[in-house]
C-alpha positions in Angstrom: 0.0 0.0 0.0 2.0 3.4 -0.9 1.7 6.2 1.4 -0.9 8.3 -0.5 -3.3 5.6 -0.3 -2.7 4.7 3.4 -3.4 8.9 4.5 -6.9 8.8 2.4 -7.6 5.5 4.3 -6.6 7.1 7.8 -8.7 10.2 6.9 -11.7 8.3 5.9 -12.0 6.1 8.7 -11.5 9.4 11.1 -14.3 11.2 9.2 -16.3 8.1 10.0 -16.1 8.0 13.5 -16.5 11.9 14.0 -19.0 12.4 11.2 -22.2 12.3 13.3 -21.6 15.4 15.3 -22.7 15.6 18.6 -24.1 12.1 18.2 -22.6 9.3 20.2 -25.5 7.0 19.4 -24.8 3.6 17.4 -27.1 3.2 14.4 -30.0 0.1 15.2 -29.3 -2.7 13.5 -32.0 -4.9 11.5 -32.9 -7.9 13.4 -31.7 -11.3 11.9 -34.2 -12.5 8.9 -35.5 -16.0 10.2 -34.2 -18.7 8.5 -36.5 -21.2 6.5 -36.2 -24.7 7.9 -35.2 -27.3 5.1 -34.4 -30.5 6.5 -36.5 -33.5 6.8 -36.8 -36.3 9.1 -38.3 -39.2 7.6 -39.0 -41.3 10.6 -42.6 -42.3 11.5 -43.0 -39.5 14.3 -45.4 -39.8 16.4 -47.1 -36.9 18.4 -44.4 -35.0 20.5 -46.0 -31.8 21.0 -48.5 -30.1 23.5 -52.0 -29.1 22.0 -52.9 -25.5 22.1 -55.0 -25.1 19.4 -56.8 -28.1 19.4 -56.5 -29.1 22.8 -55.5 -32.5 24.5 -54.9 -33.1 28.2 -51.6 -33.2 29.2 -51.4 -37.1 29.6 -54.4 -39.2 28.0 -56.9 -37.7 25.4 -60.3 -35.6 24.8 -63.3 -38.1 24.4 -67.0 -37.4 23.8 -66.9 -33.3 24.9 -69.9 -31.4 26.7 -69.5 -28.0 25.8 -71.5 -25.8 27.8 -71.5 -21.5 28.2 -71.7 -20.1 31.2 -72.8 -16.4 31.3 -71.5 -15.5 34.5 -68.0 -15.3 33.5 -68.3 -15.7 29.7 -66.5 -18.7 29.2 -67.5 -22.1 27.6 -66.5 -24.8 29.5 -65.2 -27.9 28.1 -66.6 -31.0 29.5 -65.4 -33.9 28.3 -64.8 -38.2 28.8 -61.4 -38.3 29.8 -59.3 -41.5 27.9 -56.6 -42.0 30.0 -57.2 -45.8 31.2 -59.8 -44.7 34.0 -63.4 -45.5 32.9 -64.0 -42.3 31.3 -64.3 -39.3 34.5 -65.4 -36.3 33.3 -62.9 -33.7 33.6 -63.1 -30.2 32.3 -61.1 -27.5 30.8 -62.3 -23.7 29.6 -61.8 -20.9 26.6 -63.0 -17.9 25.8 -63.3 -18.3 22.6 -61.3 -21.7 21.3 -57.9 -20.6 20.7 -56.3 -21.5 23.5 -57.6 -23.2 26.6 -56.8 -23.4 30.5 -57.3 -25.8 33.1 -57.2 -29.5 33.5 -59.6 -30.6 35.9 -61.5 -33.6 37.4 -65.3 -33.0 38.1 -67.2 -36.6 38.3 -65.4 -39.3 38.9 -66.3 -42.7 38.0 -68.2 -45.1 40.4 -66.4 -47.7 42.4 -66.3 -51.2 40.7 -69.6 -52.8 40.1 -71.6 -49.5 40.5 -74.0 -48.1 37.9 -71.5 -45.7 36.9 -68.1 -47.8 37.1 -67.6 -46.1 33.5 -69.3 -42.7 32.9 -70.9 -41.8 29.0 -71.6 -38.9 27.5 -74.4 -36.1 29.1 -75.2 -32.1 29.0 -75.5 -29.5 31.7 -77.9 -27.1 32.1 -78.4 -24.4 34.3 -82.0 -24.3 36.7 -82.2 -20.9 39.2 -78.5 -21.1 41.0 -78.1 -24.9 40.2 -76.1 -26.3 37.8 -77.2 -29.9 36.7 -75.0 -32.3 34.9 -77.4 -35.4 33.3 -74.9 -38.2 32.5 -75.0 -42.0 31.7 -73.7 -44.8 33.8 -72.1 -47.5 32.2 -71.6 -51.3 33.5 -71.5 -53.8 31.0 -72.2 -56.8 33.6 -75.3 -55.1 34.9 -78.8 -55.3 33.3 -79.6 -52.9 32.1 -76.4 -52.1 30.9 -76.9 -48.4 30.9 -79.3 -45.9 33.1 -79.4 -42.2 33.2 -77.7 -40.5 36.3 -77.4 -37.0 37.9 -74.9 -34.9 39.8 -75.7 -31.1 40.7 -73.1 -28.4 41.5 -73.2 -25.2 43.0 -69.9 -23.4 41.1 -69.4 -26.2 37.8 -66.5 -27.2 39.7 -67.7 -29.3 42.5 -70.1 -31.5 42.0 -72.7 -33.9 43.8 -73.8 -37.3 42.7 -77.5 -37.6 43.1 -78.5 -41.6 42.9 -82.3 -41.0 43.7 -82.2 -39.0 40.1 -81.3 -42.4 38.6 -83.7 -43.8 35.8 -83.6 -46.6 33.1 -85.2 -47.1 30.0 -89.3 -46.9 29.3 -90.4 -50.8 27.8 -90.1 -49.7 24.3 -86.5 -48.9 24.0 -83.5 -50.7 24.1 -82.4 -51.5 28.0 -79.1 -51.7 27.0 -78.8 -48.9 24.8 -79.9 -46.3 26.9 -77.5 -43.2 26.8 -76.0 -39.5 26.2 -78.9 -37.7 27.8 -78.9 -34.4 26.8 -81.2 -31.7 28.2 -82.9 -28.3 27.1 -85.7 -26.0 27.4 -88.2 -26.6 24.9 -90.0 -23.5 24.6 -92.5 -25.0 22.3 -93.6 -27.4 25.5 -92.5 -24.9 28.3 -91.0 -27.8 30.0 -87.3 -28.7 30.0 -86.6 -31.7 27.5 -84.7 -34.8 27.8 -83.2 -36.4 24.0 -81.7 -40.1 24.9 -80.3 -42.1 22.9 -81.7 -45.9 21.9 -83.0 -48.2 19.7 -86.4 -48.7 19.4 -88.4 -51.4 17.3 -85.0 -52.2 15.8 -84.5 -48.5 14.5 -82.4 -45.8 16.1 -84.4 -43.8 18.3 -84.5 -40.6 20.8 -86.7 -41.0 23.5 -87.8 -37.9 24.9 -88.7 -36.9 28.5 -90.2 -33.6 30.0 -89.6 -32.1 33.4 -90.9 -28.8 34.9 -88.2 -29.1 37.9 -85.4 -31.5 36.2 -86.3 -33.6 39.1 -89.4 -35.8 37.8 -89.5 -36.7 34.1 -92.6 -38.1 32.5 -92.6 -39.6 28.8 -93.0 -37.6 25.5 -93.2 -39.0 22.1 -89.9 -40.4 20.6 -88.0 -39.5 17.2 -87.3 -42.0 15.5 -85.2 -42.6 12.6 -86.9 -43.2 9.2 -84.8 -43.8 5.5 -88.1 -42.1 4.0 -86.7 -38.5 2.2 -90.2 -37.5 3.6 -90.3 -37.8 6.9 -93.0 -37.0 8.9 -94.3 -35.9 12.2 -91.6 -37.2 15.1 -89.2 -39.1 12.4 -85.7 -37.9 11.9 -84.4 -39.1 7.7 -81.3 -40.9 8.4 -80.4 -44.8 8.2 -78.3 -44.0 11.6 -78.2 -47.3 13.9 -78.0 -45.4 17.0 -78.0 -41.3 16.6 -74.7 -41.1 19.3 -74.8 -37.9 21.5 -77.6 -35.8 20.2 -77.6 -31.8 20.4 -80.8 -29.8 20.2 -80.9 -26.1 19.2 -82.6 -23.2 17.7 -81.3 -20.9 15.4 -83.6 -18.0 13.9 -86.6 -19.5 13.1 -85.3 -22.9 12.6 -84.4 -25.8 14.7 -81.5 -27.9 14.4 -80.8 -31.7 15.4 -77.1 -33.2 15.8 -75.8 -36.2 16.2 -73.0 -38.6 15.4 -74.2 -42.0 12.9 -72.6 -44.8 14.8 -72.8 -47.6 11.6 -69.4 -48.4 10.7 -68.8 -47.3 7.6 -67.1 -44.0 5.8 -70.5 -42.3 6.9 -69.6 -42.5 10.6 -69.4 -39.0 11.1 -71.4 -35.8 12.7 -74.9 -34.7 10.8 -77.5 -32.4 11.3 -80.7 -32.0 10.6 -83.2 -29.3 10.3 -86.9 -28.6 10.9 -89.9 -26.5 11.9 -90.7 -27.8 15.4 -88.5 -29.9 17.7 -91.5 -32.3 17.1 -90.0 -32.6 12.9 -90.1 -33.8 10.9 -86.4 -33.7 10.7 -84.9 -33.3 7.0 -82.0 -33.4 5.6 -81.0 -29.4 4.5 -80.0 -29.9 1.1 -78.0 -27.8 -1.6 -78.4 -27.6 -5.3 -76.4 -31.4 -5.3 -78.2 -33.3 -2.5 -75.4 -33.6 0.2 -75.3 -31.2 2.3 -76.2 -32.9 6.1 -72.3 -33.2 7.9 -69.8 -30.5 9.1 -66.3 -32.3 8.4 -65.4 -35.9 7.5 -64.7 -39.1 9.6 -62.0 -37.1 12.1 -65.5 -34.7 13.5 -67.1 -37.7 15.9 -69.5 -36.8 19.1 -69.6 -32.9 17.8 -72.1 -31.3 20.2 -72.6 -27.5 20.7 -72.2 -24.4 23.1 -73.4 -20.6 22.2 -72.7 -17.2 23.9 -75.9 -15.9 22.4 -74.0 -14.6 19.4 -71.9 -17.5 17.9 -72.5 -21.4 18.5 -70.0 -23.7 18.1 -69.8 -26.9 17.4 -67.1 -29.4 19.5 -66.0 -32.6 18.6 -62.9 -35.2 18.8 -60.3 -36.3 16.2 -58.7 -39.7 16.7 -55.3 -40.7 17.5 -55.6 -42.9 14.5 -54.7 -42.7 11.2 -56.7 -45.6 9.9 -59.9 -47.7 10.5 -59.3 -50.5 13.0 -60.6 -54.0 12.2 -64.2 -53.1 13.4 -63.8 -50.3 11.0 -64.1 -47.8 12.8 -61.4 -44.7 14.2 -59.6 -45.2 17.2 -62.0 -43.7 20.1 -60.6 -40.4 21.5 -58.0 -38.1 20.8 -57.5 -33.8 20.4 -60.8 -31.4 20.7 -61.6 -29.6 17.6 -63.9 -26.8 17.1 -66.1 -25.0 14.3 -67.7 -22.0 14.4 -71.2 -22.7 12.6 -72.5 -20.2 9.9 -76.3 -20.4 9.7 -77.1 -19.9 5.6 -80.7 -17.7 4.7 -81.5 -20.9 3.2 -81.5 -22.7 6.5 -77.9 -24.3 6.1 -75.0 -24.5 8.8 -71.7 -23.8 7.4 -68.7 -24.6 9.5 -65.5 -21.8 9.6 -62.6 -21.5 11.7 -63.3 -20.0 15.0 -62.6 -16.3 15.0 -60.0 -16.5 17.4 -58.1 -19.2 15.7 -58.1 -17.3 12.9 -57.0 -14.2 14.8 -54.0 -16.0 17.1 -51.8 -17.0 14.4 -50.8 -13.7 13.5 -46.6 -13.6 13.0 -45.4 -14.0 9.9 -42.9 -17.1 8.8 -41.2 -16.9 5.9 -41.0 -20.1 3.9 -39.7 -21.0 0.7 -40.0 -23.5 -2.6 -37.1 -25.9 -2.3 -37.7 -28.4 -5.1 -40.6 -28.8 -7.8 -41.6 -30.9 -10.7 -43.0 -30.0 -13.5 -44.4 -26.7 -14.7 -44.4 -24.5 -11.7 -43.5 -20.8 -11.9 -43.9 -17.5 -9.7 -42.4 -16.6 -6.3 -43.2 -15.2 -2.8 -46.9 -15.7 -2.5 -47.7 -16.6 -5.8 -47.5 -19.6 -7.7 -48.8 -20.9 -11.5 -49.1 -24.6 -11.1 -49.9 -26.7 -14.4 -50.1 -30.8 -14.3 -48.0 -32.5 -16.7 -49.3 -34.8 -19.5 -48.3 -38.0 -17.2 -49.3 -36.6 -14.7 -48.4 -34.5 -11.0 -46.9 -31.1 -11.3 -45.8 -29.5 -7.4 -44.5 -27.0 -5.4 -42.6 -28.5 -2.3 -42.3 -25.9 0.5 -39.8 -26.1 3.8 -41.6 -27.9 6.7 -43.0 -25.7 9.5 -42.2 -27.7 12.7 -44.6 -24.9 15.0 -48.1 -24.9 15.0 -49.1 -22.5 11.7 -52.3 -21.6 9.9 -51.1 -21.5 5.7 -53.7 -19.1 3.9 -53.7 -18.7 0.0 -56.4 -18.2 -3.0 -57.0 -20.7 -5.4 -58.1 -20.1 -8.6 -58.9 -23.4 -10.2 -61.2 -21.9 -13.2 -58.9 -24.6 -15.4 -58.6 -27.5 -13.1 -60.7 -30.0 -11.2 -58.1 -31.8 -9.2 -55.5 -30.2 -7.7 -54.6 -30.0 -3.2 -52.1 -30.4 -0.6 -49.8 -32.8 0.0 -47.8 -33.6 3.7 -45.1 -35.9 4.9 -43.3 -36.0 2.5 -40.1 -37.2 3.6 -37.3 -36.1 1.4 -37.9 -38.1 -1.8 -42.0 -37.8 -1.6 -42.3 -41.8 -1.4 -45.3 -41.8 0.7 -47.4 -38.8 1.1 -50.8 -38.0 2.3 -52.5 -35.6 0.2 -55.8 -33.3 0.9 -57.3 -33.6 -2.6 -60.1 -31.2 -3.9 -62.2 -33.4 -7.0 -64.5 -30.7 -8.8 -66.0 -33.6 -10.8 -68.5 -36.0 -10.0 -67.5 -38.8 -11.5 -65.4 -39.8 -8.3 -66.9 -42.9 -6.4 -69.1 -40.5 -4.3 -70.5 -39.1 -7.2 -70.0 -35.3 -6.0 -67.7 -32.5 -5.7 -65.1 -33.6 -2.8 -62.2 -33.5 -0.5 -60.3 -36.4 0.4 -57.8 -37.5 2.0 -55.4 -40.2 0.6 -52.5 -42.3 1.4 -50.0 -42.2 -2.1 -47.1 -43.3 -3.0 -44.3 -41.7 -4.9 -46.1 -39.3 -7.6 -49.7 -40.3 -6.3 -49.7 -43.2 -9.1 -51.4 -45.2 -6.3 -53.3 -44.1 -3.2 -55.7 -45.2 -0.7 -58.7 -43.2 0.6 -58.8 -42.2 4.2 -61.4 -39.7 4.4 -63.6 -37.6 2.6 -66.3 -34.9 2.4 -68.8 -33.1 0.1 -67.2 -29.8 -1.4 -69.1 -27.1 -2.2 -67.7 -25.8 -5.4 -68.1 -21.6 -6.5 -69.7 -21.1 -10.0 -65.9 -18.9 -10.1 -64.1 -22.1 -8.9 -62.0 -19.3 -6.8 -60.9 -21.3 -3.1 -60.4 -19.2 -0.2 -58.4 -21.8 2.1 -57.1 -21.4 5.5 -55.3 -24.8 7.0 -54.7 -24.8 10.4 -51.8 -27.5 11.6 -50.5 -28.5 14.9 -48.2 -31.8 15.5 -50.4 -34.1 14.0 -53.4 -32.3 13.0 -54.5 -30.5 10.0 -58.1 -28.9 9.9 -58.8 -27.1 5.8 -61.4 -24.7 6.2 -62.6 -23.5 2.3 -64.6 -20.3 1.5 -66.3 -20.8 5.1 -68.5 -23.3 3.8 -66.6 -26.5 4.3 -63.8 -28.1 6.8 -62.2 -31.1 6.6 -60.0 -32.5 9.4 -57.1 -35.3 9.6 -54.5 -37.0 11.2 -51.1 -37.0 9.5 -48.4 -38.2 11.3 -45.0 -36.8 10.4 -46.8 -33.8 9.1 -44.3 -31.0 11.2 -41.8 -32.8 10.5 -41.4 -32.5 7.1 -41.8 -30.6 3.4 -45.2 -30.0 2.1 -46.3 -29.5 -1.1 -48.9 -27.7 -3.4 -49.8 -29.7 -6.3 -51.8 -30.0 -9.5 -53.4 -33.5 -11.1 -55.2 -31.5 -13.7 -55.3 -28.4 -15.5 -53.4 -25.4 -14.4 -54.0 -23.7 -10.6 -53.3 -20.0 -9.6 -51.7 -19.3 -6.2 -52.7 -15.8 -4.7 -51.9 -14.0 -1.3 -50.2 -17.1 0.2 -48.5 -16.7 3.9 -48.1 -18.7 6.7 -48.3 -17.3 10.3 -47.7 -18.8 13.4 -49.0 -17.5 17.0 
């Protein structure tokens, strides 16, 4: 360096350190950009993180939940059959408004061995004067009958008094055995309160019905009973349900609305709803312009009941731990709470959305990034052109997002009809499980649909886990919000629809936007995290 050089270099850095005069401040520095994640790990991972969103106990799992509001200090409380090995006590936890969740606490145990209640079953609570009643059923398979109604009162809706002199089986007509998830209301219609039971009755499902002025002393009312008839009439409910599992009674508007979970074991084992003029029915089936509109979510929404603040009702159900049907085919009872809010249509249909403040919590930002694709894919940031190849799958494959996120886009699929999500990946996308939208109906449902299959490499073979009626815009424009935590992934579209899964591995790894057919237009895409 010659000496010329050196001086303008010595003069420089002095200007530097004296050029701010009479300012001794350093300059802020921009904080660090996050770093997208892009490693896998393709291991079959179980569940190793707590439930926020869709909330789980600490040790054991959410079964059938009682969700009840209580106006005195605004908050819906969370009843629910605890799974933990322990015949099914009802513990309890509470929210304001389903985002996040508080408490973990024991309110009925179960009876001592060879009581009435040695395992509990699903109930309601209800609130008479300054008395909180809980109307539950008590379970012993080696008694006879096998199931009675029982009661425990409570002061608070923390501490809570069995009541045995409340106990009361099944009239002749039903079912002794199948006596259960007694669920109670004021009817204004019969200004009495109303007890729906479930049972069987002639060989059909049934609800027997009860009235009481005091909750005390019930006398007999004329049953609903299930019919296959799309005309029902007068006290029949249209469904082929075997047993119509932990009814839920409500009014919204002008309309009345009947819940209930179809126990036959078969893809239809879900949460429906029916609709009507009177709580007497006849109870129909609310259809839309294709005939299938009657369920909230697929085969992960089982024993959804409902709770409303007077403004918004929501409707409360559990997802499995499983991933599959069992050999009784059938999900794996118990597992994580999840909750829809429940938009009521002017045509007399309940939509289900995401919860205002699960929409509102995940709120920071994550960046993300595309780290591999195949086929024609184009764009950046937060928009994408997608368009299938000739043999077949074009994708997108995003960086995992191992924290609880909700991933929100617009999909314009004016030039496609199949086209989704895919999770699990692992690095070389050997086995995924894709949330697939089908626009057509020439799939084996013969509507519009969401399902959720098990693929191999390129989705040249797959297996259908689950599945529910889309409802598909005449602009074929998809507002979508996906919510995922651990192992969960609830898709909410155009607050109309929301379909729920189980997808093991899901945090753990890439994930992927994808096009079977046509040519999809990403819009607006972020992720956000809470």
């Amino acid at each position: 360096m010659n000496t010329h050089t050196y001086i303008l270099l010595i003069l420089f850095v002095l200007n530097t350190l004296t050029g701010c005069k009479g300012d001794d401040s350093i300059p802020p520095t921009e904080p660090p950009i996050e770093s997208v994640d892009r490693s896998t790990t393709c291991t079959n991972v179980q569940d190793n993180g707590i439930y926020r969103t869709f909330y789980q106990p600490p040790q054991g799992y959410v079964g059938d939940p009682m969700p009840y509001y209580n106006a005195g200090d605004n908050k819906f409380y969370l009843f629910y059959l605890y799974e933990n090995a322990n015949r099914h006590p009802i513990f309890l936890t509470r929210t304001n408004g389903y985002g996040t969740f508080e408490g973990f606490t024991q309110i009925l145990s179960a009876g001592p061995i060879g009581s009435q209640d040695e395992w509990i079953g699903t109930g309601s609570f209800i609130k008479k004067d300054n008395t909180y009643y809980c109307f539950y059923t008590g379970h012993n398979g080696n008694l006879n009958p096998a199931e009675k109604i029982m009661m425990a009162t409570s002061p608070d809706l923390l501490n809570w008094t069995k009541q045995p002199t409340a106990t009361f089986q099944a009239s002749a007509e039903y079912e002794q055995n199948n006596f259960r998830d007694p669920h109670v209301y004021w009817d204004e219609t019969h200004n009495n309160y109303v007890m729906l039971v479930t049972t069987r009755k002639d060989s059909k499902g049934a609800l027997a019905r009860y009235k009481s002025s005091d909750l005390n002393n019930w006398s007999i009312m004329e049953p609903l009973v299930a019919t296959t008839s799309n005309n029902p009439g007068k006290h029949e409910i249209e469904t082929d349900a075997e047993i119509l599992e932990c009814p839920d009674i409500f009014k919204m508007g002008d309309k009345w609305y009947l819940t209930f979970s179809r126990i036959n074991r078969d893809e239809h084992r879900k949460t429906f709803y029916r609709v009507s003029d009177s709580p007497d029915g006849p109870w129909k089936i609310c259809r839309d312009a294709a005939g299938h509109h009657e369920t909230f979510d697929g085969l992960y929404l089982y024993a959804g009941k409902t709770a409303s603040d007077g403004t918004t009702r929501y409707l409360s159900g559990w997802t499995s731990t499983g991933q599959t049907v069992n050999d009784n085919n059938e999900l794996h009872w118990s597992g994580s709470l999840v909750t829809h809010k429940l938009v009521k249509q002017a045509s007399g249909k309940l939509y289900p959305a995401i919860p205002d403040a699960v929409d509102q919590k995940f709120n920071v930002n994550v960046p993300f990034a595309q780290i591999a694709a195949e086929g024609t894919v184009s764009g950046d940031g937060n928009a994408y052109t997608i368009a299938a190849q000739t043999s077949g799958r074009s994708y997108a494959l995003f960086n995992r997002n191992i924290t609880p996120v909700k991933i929100s886009m617009k999909i314009d699929a004016s030039q496609s009809n199949r086209f989704g999500f895919s999770f699990g990946a692992c690095g070389d996308m050997s086995e995924v499980y894709s949330v697939s939208f089908d626009l057509t109906s020439t799939n084996r449902w013969g509507m519009p649909s969401l399902f959720m299959y098990q693929e191999n490499k390129q989705g040249s073979t797959k297996k259908e886990l689950n599945f529910t009626p889309l409802i598909v815009p005449t602009n074929k424009v998809f507002d979508v919000k996906m919510v995922v935590e651990n192992s969960i992934c609830v898709v909410y579209v155009n607050n109309q629809v929301a379909f729920t899964n189980r997808i093991y591995k899901m945090d753990q790894n890439p994930w992927a936007i994808f096009s079977d057919n046509g040519t999809i237009k990403i819009s607006g895409m972020a992720i956000t995290k809470s």
